[in-house]
C-alpha positions, -999 to +999 in steps of 0.1 A: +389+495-563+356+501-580+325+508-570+301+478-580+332+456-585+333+419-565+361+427-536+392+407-531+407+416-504+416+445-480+447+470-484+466+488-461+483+523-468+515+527-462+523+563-476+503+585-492+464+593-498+435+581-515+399+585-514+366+568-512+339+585-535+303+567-544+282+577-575+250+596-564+216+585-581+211+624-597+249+621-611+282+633-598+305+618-573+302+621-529+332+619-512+327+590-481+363+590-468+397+597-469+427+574-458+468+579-451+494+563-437+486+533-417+446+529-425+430+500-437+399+496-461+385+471-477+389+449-446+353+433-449+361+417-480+379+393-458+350+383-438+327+378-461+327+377-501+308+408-517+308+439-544+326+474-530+306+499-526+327+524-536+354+538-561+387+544-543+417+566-560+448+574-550+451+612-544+489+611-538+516+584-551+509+557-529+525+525-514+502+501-500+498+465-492+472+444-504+457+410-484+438+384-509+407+372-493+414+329-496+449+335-486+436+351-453+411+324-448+436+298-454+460+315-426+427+314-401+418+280-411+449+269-403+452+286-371+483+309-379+489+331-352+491+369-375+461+355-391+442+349-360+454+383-349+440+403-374+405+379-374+405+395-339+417+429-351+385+428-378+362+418-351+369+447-336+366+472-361+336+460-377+319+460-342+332+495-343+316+500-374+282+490-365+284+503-331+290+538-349+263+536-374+239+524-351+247+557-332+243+575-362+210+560-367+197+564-331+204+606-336+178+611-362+143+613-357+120+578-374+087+571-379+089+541-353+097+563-325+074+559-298+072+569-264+082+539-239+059+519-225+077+510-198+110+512-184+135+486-191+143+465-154+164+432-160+151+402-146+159+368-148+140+358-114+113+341-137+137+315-153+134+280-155+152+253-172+135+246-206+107+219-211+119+201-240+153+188-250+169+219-264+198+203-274+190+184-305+176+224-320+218+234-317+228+222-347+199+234-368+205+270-355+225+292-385+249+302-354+266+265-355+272+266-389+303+248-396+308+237-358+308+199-353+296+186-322+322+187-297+329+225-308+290+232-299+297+211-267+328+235-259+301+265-258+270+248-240+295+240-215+301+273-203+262+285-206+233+282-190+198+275-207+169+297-196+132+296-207+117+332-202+081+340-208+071+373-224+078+403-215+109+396-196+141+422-200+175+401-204+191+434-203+195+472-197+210+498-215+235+515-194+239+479-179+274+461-178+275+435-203+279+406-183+264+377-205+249+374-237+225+356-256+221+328-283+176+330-291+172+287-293+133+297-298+112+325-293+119+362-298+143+389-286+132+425-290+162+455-289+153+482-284+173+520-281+166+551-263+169+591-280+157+612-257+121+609-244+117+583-269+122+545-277+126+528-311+126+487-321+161+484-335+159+443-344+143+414-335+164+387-329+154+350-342+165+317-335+201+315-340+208+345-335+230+366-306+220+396-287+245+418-262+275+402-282+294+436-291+292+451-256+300+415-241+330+415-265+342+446-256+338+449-222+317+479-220+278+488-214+246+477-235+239+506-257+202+494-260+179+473-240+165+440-247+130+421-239+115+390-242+088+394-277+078+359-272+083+331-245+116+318-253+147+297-245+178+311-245+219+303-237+230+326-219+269+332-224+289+349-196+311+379-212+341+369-194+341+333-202+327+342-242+354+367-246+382+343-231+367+317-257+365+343-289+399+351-285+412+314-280+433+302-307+410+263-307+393+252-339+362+261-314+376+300-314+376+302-354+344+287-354+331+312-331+351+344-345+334+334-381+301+333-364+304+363-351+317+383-381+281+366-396+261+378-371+282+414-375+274+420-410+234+408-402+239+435-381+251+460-403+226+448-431+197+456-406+211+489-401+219+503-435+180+490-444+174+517-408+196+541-427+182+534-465+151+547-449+160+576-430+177+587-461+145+585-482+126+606-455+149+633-453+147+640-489+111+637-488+113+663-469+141+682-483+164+678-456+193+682-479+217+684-449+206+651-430+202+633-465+240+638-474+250+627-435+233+596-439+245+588-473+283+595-463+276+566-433+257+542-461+284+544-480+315+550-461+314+509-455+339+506-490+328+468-492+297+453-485+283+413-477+263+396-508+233+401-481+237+431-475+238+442-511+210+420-523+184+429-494+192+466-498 
């Protein structure tokens, strides 16, 4: 593949070696990743349809398989077994993906960092059922895209609505992930922790889900979350979300596709985070931090439409 060329699909190595190499702004070629036997790049393209962000050349003789994008959607759509495996399988590694840039992100120093105001304390104690007939917003959210309405029944039924005022943290990082969020209205602030200080990481709109990757994956909150503005909220319990995600019901696909939209959202929201850092630290002639960052920007090999047209 090429860099700048519209993906097609995702190949897997089977022998051999190859390398992933982006062209820098000044000229010359930066080495983002290497793959052998048994890796997989290119995988995004079957999420989404976008432009790869970098060249990759075999540095051996190679033997690889290839996966065309529509004939991996058709297999979903028509809820084959492998190809719902692998949806599953790309869930997690993309979550894996952000989950490690977001990491990377959180280790350098930004101008947002602040200290905290307060420390982050969940509690749900000032909850009440919402005031207005919160229903009839489901549809209009970007999250139910392509759900009818007795797929956005199948998830209502397991949640419970909340209206929150401001101020209130939904969650802790640290905390096990024991439910997550779809914003109806209002505001969700995340926010992560370095050291002695805090940094705004998102804010999350309606439609959108917050605490989904550590829900998914059975594992902590990596960063806390706070009400910005009085909202309502469906809240999700992990167990019951991650039973439905990895379902094999039209209701599952629609969710594993909404899901892989809200991942690359993510992702877009932090290679803008890293676009950034990487401007400061050659402002500053931090030649050393400038190439890390650039080697995580572009170590993606494929990225969404959005993501290339907001950076």
């Amino acid at each position: 593949m090429r860099q700048g060329e519209a993906s097609r699909g995702a190949f897997l190595i089977r022998s051999g070696r190859a390398a992933a190499e982006v062209a820098l702004p000044g000229g010359g070629m930066l080495t983002v990743a290497e793959f052998g036997n048994d890796d997989v790049f290119g995988e995004m393209a079957l999420v989404e349809r976008g432009v790869c962000s970098a060249s990759v050349s075999a540095l051996t003789d190679v033997q690889a398989a290839f996966v065309e994008r529509e004939d991996f959607r058709a297999l979903v759509a028509s809820r084959d077994p492998a190809g719902l495996e692998v949806q599953g399988a790309l869930t997690s590694a993309l979550a894996a993906k952000l989950r490690a840039l977001n990491a990377k992100v959180r280790s350098f120093p930004c101008a947002e960092d602040r200290l905290p105001r307060e420390e982050p304390k969940t509690d749900l104690s000032p909850a009440r059922c919402p005031s207005f007939e919160w229903r009839a917003f489901l549809p209009l959210l970007r999250f139910f895209d392509g759900f009818d309405r007795h797929e956005i029944g199948e998830v209502v039924a397991m949640a419970r609505a909340l209206e929150l005022p401001r101020g209130t943290w939904i969650f802790a990082a640290g905390e096990p992930a024991v439910s997550c969020f779809l914003v109806i209205r209002g505001a969700i602030e995340v926010l992560s922790r370095n050291g002695r200080f805090e940094r705004r990481v998102a804010i999350a709109g309606p439609g959108e889900l917050v605490g989904y990757l550590a829900a998914l994956a059975a594992e902590r909150h990596a960063a806390s979350a706070r009400v910005r503005e009085g909202a309502v909220l469906l809240e999700l319990p992990a167990e019951r979300f991650s039973g439905l995600h990895t379902h094999d019901s039209r209701t599952s696909v629609r969710l594993q596709h909404a899901i892989h939209a809200g991942l690359l959202r993510s992702l877009t929201r932090t290679n803008h985070l890293l676009t950034r850092l990487i401007s400061h630290a050659r402002l500053t002639d931090a030649a050393r931090e400038a190439a890390e960052l650039e080697s995580a920007l572009h170590g993606q090999i494929v990225r969404s439409d959005e993501n290339v047209n907001s950076s």
